[in-house]
Backbone as CSV, one residue per row, in Angstrom:
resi,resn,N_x,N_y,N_z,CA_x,CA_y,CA_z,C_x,C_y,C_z
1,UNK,0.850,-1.173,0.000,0.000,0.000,0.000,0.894,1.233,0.000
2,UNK,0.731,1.932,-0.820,1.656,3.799,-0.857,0.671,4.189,-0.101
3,UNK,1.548,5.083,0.482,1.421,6.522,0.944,1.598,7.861,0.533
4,UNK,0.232,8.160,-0.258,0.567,9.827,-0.881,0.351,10.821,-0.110
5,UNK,1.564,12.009,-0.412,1.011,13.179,-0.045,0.781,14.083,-0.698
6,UNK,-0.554,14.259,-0.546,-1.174,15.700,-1.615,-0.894,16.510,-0.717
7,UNK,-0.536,17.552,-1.641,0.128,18.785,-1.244,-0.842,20.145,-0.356
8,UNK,-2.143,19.804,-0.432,-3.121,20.118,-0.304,-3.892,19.166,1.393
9,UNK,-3.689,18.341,1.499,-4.629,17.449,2.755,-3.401,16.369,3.405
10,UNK,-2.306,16.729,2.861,-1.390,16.002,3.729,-1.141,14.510,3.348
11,UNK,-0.658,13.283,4.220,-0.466,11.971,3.822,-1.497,11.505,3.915
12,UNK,-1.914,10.145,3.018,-3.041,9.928,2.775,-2.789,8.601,2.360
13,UNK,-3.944,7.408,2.451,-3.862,6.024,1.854,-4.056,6.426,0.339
14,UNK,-3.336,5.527,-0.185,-3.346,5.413,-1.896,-4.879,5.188,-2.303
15,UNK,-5.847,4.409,-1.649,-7.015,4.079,-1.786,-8.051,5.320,-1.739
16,UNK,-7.616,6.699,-1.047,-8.168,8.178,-2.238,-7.832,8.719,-2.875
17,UNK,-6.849,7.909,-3.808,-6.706,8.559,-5.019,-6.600,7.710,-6.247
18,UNK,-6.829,8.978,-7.676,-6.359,7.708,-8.978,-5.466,8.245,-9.722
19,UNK,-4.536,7.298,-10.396,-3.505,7.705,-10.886,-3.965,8.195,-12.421
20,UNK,-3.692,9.527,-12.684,-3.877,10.042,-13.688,-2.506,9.832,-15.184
21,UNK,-1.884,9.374,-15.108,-0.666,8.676,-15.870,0.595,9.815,-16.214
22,UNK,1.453,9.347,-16.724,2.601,10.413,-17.026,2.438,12.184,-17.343
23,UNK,3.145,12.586,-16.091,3.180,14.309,-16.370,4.145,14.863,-17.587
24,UNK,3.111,15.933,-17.640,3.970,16.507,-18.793,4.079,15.991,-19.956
25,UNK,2.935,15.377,-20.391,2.882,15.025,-21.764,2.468,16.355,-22.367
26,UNK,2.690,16.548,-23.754,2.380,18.222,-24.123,1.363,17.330,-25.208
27,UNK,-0.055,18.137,-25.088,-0.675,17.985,-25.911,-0.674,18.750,-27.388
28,UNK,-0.689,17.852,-28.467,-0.387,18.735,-29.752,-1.113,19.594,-30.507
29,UNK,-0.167,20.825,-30.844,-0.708,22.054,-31.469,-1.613,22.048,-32.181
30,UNK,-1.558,21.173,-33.537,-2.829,20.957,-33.869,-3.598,19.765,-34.207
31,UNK,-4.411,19.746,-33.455,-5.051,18.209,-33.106,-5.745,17.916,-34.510
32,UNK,-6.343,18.257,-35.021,-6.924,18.213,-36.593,-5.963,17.983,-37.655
33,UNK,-4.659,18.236,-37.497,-3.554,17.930,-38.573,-2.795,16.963,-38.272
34,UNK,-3.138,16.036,-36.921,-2.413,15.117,-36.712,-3.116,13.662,-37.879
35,UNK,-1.905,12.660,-37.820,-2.771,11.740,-38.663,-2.854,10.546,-37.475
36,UNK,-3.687,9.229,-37.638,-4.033,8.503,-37.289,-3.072,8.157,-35.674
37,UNK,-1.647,7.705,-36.842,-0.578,6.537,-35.852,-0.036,7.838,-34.658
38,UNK,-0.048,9.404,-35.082,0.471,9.948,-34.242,-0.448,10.311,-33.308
39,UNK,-1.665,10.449,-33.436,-2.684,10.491,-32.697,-2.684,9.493,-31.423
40,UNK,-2.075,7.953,-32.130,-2.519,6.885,-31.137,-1.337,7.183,-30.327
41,UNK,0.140,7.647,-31.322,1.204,7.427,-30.304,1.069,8.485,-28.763
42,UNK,0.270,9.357,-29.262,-0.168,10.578,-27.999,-0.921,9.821,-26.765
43,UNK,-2.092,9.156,-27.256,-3.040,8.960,-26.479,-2.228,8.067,-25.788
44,UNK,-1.719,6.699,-26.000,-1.163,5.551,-25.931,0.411,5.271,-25.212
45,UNK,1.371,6.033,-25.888,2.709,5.977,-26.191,3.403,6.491,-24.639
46,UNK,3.590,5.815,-23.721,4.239,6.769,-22.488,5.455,5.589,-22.336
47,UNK,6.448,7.077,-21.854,7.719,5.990,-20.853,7.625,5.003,-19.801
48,UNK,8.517,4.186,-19.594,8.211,3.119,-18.746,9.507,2.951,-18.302
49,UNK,10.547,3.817,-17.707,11.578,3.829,-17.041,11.750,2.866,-15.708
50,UNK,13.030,2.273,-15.592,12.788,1.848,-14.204,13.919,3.483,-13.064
51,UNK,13.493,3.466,-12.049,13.741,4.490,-11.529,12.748,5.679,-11.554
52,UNK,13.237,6.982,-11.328,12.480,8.134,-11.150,11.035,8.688,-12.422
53,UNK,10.330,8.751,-12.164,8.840,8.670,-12.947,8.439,9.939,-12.272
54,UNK,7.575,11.220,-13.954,6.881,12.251,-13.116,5.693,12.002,-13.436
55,UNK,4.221,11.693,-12.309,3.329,11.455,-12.853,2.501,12.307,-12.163
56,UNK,0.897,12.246,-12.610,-0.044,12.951,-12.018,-1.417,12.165,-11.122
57,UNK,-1.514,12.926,-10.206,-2.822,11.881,-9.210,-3.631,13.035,-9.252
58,UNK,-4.393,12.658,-8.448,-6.148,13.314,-8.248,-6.398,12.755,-6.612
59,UNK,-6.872,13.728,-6.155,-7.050,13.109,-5.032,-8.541,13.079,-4.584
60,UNK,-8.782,12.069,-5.390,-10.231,11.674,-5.591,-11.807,11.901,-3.991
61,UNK,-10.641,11.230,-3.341,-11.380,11.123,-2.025,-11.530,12.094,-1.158
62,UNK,-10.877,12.984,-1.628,-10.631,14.064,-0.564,-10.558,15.384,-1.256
63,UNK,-9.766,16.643,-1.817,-9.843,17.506,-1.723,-10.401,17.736,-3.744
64,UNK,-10.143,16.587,-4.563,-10.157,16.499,-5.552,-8.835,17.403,-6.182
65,UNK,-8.449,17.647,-6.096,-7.380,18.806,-6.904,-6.179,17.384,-7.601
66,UNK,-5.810,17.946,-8.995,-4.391,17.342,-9.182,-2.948,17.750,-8.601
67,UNK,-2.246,16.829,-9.002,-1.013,17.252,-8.324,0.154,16.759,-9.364
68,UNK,0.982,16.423,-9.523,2.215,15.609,-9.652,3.341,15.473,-8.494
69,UNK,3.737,14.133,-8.696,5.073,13.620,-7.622,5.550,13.055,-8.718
70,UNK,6.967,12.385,-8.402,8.309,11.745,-8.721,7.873,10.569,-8.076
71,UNK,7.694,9.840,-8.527,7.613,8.392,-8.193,8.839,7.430,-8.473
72,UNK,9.738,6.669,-7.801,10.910,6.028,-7.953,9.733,4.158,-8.262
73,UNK,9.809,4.322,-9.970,8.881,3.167,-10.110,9.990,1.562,-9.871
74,UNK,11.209,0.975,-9.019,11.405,0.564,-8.236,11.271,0.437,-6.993
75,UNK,10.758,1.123,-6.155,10.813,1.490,-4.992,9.618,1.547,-4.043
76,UNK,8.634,2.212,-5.665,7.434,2.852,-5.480,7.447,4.320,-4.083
77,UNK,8.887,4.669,-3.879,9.040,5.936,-2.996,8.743,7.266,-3.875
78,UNK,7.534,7.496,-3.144,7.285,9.064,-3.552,7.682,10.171,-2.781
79,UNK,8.440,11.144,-4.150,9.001,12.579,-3.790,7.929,13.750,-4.391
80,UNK,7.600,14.743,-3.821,7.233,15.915,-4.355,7.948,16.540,-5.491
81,UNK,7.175,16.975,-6.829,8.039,17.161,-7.579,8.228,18.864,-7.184
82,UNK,9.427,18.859,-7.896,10.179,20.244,-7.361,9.762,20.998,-8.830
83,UNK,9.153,22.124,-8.605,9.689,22.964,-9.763,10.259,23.158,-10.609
84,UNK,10.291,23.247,-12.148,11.585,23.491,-13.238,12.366,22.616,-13.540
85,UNK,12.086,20.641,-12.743,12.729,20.159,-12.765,12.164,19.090,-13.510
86,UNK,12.078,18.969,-14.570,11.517,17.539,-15.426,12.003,16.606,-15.581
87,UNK,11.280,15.454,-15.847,12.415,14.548,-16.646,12.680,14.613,-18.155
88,UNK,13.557,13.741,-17.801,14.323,14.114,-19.878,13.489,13.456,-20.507
């Protein structure tokens, strides 16, 4: 079982929240000029690193707001993500 902390209501069981999937995907400029396969690779296509992961939750049960953390997807240890600091 994780332990999140929304930044907003403090530590919390994983069981109020849902994982909203990889941060910082940039959605594309123009969605009408995309064709099919790049379309799917958007919707579909995410990293799967082992180590440090930036993703996004919801904190469903409680205050609702999103957030993002750094998730170490070995470890499953969550860090607050810091500002200005992405992954590559």
């Amino acid at each position: 079982m994780l332990l999140i902390h929304c930044p907003w209501c403090g530590d919390r069981d994983e069981t109020e929240f849902h994982y909203g999937g990889q941060a910082h995907v940039d959605y594309p400029d123009s969605p009408a000029d995309v064709d099919d396969a790049a379309w799917a690779e958007y919707l579909f296509v995410r990293d799967n690193p082992r180590g440090l992961f930036h993703e996004r939750w919801t904190h469903s049960a409680g205050c609702r707001r999103w957030f993002n953390v750094v998730r170490d997807t070995a470890t499953n240890e969550m860090h607050p993500e810091m500002p200005g600091k992405v992954a590559p």
